[in-house]
Backbone as a printed PyTorch tensor [residue, N CA C, xyz], in Angstrom:
tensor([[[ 83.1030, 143.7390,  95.0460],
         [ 81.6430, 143.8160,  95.1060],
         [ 81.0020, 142.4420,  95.1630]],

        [[ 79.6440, 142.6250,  94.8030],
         [ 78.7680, 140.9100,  94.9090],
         [ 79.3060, 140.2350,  93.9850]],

        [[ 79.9490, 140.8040,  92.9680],
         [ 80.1790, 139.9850,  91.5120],
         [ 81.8350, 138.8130,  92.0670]],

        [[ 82.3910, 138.9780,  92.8690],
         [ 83.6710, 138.4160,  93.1140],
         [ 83.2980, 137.1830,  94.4510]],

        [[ 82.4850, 137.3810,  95.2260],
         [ 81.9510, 136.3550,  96.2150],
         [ 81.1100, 135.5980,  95.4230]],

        [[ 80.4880, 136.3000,  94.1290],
         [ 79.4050, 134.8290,  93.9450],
         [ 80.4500, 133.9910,  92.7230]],

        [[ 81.5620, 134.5550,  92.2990],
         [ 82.4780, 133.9540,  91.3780],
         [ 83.0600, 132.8900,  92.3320]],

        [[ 83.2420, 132.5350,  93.6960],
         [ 84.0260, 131.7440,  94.5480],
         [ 83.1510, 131.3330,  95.6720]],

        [[ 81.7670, 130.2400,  95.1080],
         [ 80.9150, 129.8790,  96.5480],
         [ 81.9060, 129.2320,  96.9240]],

        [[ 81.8420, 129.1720,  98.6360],
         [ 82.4540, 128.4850,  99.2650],
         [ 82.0610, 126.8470,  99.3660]],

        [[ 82.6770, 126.0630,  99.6990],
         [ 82.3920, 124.3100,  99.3260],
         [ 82.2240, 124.3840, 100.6690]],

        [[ 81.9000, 123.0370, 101.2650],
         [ 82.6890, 122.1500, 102.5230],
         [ 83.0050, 121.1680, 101.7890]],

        [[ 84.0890, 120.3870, 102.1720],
         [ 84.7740, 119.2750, 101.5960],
         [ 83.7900, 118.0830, 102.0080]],

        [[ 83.8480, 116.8340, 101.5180],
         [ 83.2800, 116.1210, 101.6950],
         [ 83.8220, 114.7780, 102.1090]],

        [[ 83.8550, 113.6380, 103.2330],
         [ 84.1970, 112.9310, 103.5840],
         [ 83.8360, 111.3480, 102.7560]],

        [[ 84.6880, 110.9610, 101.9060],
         [ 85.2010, 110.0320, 101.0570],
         [ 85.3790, 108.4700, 101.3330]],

        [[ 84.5270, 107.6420, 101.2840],
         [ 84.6200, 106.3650, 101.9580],
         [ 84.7500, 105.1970, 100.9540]],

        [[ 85.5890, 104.4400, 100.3800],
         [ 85.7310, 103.6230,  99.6070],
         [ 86.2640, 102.5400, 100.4910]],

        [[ 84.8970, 101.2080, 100.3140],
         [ 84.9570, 100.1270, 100.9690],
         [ 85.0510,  99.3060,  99.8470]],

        [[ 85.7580,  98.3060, 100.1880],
         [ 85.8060,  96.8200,  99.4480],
         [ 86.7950,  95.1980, 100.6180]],

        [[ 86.3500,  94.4660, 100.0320],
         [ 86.7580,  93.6790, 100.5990],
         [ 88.5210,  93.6800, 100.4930]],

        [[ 89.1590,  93.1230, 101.6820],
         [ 90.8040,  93.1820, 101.0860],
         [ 90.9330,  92.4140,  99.3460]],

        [[ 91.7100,  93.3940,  98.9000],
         [ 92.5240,  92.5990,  98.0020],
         [ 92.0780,  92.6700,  97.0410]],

        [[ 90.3330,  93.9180,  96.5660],
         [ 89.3550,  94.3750,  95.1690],
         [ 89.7730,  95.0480,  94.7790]],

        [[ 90.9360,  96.0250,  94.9910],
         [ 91.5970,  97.1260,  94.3070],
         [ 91.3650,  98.6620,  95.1790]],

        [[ 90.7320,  98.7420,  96.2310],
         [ 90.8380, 100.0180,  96.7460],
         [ 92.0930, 100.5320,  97.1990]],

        [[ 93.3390, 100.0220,  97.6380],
         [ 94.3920, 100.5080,  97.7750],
         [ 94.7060, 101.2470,  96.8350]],

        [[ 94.7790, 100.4680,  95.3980],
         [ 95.3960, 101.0960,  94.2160],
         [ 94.9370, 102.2310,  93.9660]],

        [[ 93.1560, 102.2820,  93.5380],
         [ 92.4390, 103.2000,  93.5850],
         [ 92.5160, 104.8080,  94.2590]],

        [[ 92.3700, 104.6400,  95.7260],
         [ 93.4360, 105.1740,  96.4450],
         [ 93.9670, 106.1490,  96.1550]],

        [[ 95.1590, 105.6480,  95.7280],
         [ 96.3840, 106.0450,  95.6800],
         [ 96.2740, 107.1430,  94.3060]],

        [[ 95.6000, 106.5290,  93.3930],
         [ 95.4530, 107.1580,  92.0710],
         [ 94.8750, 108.6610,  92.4060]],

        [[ 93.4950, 108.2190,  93.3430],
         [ 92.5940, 109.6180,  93.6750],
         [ 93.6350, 110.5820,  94.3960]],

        [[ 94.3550, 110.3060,  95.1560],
         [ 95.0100, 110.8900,  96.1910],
         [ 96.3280, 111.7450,  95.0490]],

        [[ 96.9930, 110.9700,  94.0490],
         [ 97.8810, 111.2180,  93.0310],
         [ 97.4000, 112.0880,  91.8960]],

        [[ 95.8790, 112.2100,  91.9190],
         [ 95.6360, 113.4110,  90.6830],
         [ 94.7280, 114.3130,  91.0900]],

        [[ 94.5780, 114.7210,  92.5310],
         [ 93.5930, 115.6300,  92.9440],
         [ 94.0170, 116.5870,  94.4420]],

        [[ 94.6400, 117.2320,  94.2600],
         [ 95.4450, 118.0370,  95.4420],
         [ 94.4410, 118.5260,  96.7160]],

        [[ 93.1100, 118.3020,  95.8020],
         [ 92.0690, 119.0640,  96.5900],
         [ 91.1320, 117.5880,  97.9520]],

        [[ 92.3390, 115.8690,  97.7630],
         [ 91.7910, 115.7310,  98.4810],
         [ 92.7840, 114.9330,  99.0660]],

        [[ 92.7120, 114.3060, 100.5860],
         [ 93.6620, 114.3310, 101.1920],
         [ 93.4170, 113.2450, 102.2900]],

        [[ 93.6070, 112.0200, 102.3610],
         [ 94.2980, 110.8310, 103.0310],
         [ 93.8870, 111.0780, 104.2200]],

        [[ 92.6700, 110.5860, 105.2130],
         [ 92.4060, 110.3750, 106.9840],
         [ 93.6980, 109.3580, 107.2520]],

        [[ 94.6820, 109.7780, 107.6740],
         [ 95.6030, 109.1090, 108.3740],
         [ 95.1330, 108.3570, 109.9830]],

        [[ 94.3660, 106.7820, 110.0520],
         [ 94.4940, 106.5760, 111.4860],
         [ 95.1600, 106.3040, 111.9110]],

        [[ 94.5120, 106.4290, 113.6640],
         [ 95.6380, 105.4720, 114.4550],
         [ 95.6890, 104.0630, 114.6940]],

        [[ 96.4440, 103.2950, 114.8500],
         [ 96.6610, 102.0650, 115.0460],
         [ 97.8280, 101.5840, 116.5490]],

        [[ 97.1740, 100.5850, 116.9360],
         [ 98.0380,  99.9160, 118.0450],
         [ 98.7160,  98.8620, 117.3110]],

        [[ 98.5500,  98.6800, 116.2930],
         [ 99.5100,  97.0670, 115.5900],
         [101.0770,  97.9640, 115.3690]],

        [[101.5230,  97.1990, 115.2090],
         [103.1230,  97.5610, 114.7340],
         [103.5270,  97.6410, 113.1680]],

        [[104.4040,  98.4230, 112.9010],
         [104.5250,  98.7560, 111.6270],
         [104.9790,  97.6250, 110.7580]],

        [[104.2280,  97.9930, 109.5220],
         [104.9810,  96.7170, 108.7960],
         [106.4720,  97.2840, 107.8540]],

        [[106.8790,  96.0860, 107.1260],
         [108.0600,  97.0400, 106.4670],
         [107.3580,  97.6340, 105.6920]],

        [[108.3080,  98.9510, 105.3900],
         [107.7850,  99.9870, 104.7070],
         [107.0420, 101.2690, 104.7720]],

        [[106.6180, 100.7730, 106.2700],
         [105.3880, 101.3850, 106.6620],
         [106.2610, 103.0520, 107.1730]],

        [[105.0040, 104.7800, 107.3130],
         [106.1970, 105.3700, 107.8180],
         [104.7500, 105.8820, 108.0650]],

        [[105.3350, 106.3400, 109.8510],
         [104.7100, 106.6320, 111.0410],
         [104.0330, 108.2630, 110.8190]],

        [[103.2360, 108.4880, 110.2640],
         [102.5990, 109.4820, 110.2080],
         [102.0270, 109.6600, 108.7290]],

        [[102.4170, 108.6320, 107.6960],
         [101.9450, 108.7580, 106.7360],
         [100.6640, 107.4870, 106.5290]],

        [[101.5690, 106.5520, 106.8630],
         [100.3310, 104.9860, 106.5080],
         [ 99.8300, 104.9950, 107.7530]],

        [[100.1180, 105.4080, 108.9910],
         [ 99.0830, 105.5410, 110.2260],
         [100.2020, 105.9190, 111.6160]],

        [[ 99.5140, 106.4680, 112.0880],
         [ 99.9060, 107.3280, 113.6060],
         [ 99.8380, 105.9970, 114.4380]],

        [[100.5700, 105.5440, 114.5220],
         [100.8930, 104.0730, 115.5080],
         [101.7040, 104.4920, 116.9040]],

        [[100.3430, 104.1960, 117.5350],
         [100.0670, 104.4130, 119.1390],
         [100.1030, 103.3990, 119.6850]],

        [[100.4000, 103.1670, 121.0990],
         [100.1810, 102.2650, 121.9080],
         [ 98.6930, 101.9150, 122.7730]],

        [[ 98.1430, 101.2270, 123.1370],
         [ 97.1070, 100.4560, 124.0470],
         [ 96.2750, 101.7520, 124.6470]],

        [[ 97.1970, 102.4870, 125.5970],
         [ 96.7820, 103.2860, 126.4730],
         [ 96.5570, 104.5200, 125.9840]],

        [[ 97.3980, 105.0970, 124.8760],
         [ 96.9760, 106.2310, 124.1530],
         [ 96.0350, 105.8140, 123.4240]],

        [[ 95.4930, 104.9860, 122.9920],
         [ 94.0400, 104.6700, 122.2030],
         [ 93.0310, 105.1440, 122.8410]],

        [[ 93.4100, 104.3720, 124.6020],
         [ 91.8290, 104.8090, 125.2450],
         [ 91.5860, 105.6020, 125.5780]],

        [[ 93.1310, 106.6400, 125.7640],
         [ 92.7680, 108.0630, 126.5010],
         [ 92.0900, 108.9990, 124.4240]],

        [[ 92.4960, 108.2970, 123.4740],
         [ 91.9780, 109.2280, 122.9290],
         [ 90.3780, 108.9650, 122.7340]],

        [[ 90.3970, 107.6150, 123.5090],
         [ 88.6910, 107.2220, 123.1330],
         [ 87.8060, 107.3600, 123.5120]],

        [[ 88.3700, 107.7700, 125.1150],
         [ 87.6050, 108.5010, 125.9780],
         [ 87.2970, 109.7530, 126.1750]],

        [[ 88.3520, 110.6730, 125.4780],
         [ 87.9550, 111.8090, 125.1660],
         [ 87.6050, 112.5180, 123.9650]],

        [[ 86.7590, 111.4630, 123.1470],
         [ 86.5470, 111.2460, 121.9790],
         [ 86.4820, 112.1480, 120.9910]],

        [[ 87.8990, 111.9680, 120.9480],
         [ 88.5860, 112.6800, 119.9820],
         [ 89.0440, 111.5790, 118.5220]],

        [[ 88.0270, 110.5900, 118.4390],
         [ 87.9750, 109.7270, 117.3290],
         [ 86.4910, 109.6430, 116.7320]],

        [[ 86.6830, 109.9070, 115.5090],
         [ 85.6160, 110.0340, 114.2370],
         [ 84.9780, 108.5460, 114.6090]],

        [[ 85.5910, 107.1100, 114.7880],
         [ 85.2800, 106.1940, 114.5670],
         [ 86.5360, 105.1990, 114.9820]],

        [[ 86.2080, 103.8220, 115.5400],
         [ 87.3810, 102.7170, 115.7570],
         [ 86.4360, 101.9530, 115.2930]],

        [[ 87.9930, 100.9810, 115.3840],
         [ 87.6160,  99.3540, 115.4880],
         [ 88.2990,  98.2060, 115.8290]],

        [[ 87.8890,  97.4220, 115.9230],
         [ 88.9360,  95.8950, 116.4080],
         [ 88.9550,  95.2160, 115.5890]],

        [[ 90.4640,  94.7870, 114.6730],
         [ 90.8840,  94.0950, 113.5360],
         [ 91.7850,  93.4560, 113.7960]],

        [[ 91.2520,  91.7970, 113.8390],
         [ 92.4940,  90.6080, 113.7760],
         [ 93.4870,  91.1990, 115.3770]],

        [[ 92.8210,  91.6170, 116.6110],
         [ 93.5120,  92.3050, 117.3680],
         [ 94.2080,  93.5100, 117.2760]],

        [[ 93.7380,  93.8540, 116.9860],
         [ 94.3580,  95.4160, 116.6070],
         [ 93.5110,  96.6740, 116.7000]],

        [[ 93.7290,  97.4110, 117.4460],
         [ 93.0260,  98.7040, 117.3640],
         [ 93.0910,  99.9800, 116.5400]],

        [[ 92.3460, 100.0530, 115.3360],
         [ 92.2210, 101.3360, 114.3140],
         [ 91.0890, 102.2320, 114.6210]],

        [[ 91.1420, 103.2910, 114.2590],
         [ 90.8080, 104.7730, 115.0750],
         [ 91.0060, 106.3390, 113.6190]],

        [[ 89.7250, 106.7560, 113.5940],
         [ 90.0850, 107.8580, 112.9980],
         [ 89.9720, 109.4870, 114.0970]],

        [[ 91.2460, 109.9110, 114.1140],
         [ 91.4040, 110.9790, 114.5490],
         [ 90.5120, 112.1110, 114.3000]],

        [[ 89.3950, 112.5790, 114.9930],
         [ 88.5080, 114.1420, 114.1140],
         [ 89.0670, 115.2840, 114.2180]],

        [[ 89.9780, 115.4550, 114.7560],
         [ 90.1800, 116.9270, 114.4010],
         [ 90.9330, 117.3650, 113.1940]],

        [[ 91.8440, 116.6980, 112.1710],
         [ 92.5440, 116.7640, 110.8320],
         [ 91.5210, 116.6020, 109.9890]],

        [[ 90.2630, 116.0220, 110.1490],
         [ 89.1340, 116.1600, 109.2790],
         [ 88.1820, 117.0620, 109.5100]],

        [[ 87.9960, 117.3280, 110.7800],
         [ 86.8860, 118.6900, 110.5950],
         [ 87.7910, 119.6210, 109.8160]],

        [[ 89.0990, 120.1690, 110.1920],
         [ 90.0410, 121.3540, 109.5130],
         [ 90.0100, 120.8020, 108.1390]],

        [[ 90.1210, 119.9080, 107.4470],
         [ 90.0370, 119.5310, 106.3460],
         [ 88.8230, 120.2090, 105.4740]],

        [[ 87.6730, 119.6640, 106.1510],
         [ 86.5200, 119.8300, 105.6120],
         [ 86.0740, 121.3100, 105.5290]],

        [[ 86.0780, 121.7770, 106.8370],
         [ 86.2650, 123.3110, 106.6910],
         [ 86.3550, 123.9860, 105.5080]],

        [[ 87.9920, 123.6960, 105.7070],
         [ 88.4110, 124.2720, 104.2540],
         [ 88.2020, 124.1430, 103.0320]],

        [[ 86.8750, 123.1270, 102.7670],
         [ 86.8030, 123.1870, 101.4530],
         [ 87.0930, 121.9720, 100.4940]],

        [[ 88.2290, 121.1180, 101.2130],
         [ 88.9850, 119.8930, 100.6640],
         [ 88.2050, 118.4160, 101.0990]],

        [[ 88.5150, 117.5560, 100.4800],
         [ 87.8300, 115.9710, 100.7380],
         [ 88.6590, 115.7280, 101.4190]],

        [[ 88.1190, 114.6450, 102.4380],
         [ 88.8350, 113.3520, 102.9570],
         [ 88.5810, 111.8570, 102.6260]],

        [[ 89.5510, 111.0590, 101.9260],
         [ 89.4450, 109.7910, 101.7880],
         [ 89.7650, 108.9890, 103.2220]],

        [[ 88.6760, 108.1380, 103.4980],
         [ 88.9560, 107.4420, 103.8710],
         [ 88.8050, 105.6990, 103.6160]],

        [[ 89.6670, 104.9250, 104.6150],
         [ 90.2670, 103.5010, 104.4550],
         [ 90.0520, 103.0620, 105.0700]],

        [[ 88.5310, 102.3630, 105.7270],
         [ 88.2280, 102.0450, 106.5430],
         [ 87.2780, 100.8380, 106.2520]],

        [[ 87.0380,  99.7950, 107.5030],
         [ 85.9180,  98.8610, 106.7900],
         [ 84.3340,  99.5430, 107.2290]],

        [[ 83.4020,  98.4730, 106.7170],
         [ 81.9630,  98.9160, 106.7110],
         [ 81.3430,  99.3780, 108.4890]],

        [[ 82.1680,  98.5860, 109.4420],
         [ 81.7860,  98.9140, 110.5960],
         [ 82.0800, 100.6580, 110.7230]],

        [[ 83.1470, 101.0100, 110.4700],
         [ 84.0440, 101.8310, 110.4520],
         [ 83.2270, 103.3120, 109.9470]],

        [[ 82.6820, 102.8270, 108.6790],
         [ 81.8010, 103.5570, 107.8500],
         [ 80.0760, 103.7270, 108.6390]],

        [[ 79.7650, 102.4850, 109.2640],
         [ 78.7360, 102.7190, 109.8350],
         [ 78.5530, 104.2620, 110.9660]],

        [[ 79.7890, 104.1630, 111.5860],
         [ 80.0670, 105.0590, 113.0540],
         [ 80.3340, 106.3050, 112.2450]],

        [[ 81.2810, 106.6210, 111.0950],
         [ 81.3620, 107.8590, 110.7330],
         [ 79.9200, 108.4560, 110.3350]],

        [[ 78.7240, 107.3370, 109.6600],
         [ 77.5190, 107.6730, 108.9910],
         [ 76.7540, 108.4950, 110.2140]],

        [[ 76.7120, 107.8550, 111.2990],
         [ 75.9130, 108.1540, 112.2760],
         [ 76.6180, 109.7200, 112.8720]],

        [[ 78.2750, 109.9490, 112.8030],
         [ 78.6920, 111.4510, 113.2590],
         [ 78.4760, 112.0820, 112.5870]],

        [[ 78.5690, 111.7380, 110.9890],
         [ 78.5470, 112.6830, 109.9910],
         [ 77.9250, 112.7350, 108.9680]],

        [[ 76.7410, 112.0160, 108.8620],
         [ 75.9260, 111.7460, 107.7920],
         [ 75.9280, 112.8520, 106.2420]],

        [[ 75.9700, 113.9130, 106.8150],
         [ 75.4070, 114.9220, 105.9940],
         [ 77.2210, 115.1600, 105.1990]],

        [[ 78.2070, 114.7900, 105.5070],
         [ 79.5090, 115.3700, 104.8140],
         [ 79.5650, 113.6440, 103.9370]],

        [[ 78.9360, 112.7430, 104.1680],
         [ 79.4180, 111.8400, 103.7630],
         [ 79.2160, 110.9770, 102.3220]],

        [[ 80.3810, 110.6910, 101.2630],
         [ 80.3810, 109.6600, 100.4460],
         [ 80.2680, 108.8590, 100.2700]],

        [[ 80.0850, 107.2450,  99.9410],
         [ 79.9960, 106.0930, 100.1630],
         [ 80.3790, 105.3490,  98.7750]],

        [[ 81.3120, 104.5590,  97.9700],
         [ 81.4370, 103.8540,  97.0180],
         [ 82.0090, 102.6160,  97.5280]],

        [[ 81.2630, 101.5700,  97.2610],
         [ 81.9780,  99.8400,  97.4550],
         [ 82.2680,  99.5330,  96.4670]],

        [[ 83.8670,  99.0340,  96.6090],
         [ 84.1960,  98.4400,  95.1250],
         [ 84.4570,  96.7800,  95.0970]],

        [[ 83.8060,  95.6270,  94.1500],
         [ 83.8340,  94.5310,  94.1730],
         [ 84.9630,  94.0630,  93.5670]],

        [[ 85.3040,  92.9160,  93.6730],
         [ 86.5630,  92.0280,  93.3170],
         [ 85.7490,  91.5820,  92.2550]],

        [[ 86.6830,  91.7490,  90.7940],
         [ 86.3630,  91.2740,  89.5510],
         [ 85.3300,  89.7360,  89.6230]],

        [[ 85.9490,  88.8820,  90.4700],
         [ 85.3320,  87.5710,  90.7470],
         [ 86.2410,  87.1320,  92.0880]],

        [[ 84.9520,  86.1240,  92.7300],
         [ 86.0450,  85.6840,  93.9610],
         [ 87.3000,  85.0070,  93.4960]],

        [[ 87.3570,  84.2350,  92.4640],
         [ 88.8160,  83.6060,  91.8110],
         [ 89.9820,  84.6860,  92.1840]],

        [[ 89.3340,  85.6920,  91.5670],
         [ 90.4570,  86.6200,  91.1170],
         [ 90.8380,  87.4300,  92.8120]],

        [[ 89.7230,  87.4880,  93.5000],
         [ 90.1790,  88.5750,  94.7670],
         [ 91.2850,  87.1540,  95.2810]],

        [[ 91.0930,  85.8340,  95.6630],
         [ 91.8910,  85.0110,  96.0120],
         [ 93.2570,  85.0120,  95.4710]],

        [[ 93.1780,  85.0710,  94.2590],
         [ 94.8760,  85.4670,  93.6510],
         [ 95.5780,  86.0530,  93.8880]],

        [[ 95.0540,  87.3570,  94.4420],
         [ 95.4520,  88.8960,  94.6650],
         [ 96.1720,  88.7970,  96.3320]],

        [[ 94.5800,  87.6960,  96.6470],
         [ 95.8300,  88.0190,  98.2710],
         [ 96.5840,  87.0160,  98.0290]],

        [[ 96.7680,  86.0680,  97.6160],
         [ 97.8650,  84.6030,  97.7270],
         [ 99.2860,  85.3360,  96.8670]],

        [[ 99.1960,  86.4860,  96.3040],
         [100.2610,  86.7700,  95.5990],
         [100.4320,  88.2310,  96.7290]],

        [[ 99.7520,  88.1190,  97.2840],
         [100.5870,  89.5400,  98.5600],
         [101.7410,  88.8620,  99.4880]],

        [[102.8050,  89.3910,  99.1060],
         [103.6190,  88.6920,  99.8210],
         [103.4440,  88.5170, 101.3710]],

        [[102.7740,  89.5840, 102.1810],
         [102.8540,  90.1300, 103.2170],
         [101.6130,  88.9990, 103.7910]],

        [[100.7420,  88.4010, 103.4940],
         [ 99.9850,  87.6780, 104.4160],
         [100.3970,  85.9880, 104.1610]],

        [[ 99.8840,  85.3980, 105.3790],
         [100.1500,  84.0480, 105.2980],
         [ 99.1900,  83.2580, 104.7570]],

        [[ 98.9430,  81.7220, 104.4750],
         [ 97.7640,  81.0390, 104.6170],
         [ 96.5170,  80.9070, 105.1080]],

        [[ 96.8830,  81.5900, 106.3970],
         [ 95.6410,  81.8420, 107.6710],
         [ 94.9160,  83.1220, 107.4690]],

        [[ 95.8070,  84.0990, 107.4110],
         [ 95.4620,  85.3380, 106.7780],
         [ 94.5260,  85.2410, 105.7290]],

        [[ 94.9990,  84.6760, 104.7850],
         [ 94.4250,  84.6070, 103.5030],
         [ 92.9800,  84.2200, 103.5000]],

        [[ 93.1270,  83.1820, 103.9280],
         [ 92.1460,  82.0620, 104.4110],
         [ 91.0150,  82.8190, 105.2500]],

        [[ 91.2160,  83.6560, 106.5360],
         [ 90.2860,  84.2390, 107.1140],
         [ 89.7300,  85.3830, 106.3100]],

        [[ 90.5360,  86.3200, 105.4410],
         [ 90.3820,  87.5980, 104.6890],
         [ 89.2080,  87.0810, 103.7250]],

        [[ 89.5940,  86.1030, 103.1880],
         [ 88.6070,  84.9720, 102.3580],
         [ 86.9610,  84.6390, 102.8250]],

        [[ 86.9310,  84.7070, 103.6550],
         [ 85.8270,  83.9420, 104.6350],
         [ 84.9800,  85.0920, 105.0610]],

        [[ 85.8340,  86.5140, 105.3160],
         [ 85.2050,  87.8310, 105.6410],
         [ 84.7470,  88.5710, 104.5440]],

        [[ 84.7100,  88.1920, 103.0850],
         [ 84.2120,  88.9030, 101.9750],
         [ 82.8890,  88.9320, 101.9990]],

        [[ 82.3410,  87.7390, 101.5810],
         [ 81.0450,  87.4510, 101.5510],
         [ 80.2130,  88.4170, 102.8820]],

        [[ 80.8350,  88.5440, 103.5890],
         [ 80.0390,  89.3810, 105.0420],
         [ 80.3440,  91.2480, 104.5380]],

        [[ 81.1320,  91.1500, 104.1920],
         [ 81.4790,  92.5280, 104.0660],
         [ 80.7570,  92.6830, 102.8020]],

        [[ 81.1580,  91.9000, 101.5270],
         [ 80.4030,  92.1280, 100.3130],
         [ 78.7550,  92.8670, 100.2170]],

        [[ 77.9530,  91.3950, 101.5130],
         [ 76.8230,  91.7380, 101.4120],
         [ 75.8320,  92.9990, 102.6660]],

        [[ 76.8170,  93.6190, 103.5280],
         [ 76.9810,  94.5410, 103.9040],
         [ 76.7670,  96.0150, 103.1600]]])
């Protein structure tokens, strides 16, 4: 009867955006949300860069080549891209509309440009939390102790806070 439909309104899930500069703690973060909440679930993009170690091809990102980017960009079948340090990242929409549908969140890992383009497709499903680096001292530590970037890296990641911060 009415008494069992109004015990179970239906949701739409809601699309999950946690920005911070590299290296403030949103990875970790992340990982935690993703580790104690079944009900929400990781935008896997695509990427043209190459895997790093560790990396596994359908979990940390759907790593495509050049030409499959544009055919998916042209038939825009992407939530949102962008161009990083040469590299092309891309959120796939159709694993997130089915997502949302159903009821469940999507986190996504994306920067502020990134977030701008989803705001404008999807305004009305969307979250927004920026998280800051304790102090710039400390975000600098964080990347100089990532094994995985160099000096230059560091150095440019460094230089792009302040823009992203005040974003």
């Amino acid at each position: 009867g009415m008494a069992d439909i109004s015990d179970r309104i239906e949701r739409r899930g809601l699309m999950l955006v946690l920005s911070s500069p590299s290296g403030a703690g949103k990875t970790t973060i992340s990982r935690l949300l993703l580790e104690r909440d079944d009900d929400i679930s990781l935008s896997v993009s695509v990427t043209t860069r190459t895997k790093r170690p560790g990396e596994v091809d359908g979990r940390d990102y759907h790593f495509i080549d050049p030409t499959e980017f544009n055919l998916m960009l042209n038939r825009q079948e992407l939530l949102e891209h962008a161009k990083v340090f040469d590299h092309y990242y891309g959120t796939p929409k159709g694993p997130v509309e089915e997502a949302l549908a159903a009821g469940k969140d999507v986190l996504f890992d994306i920067d502020w440009q990134g977030e701008q383009q989803l705001k404008q497709a999807a305004r009305d499903d969307l979250a927004s939390v920026f998280i800051l680096p304790p102090s710039t001292e400390e975000l600098h530590r964080r990347l100089q102790s990532r094994a995985q970037d160099t000096d230059e890296v560091v150095a440019a990641r460094m230089a792009k806070a302040p823009d992203e911060i005040s974003h």
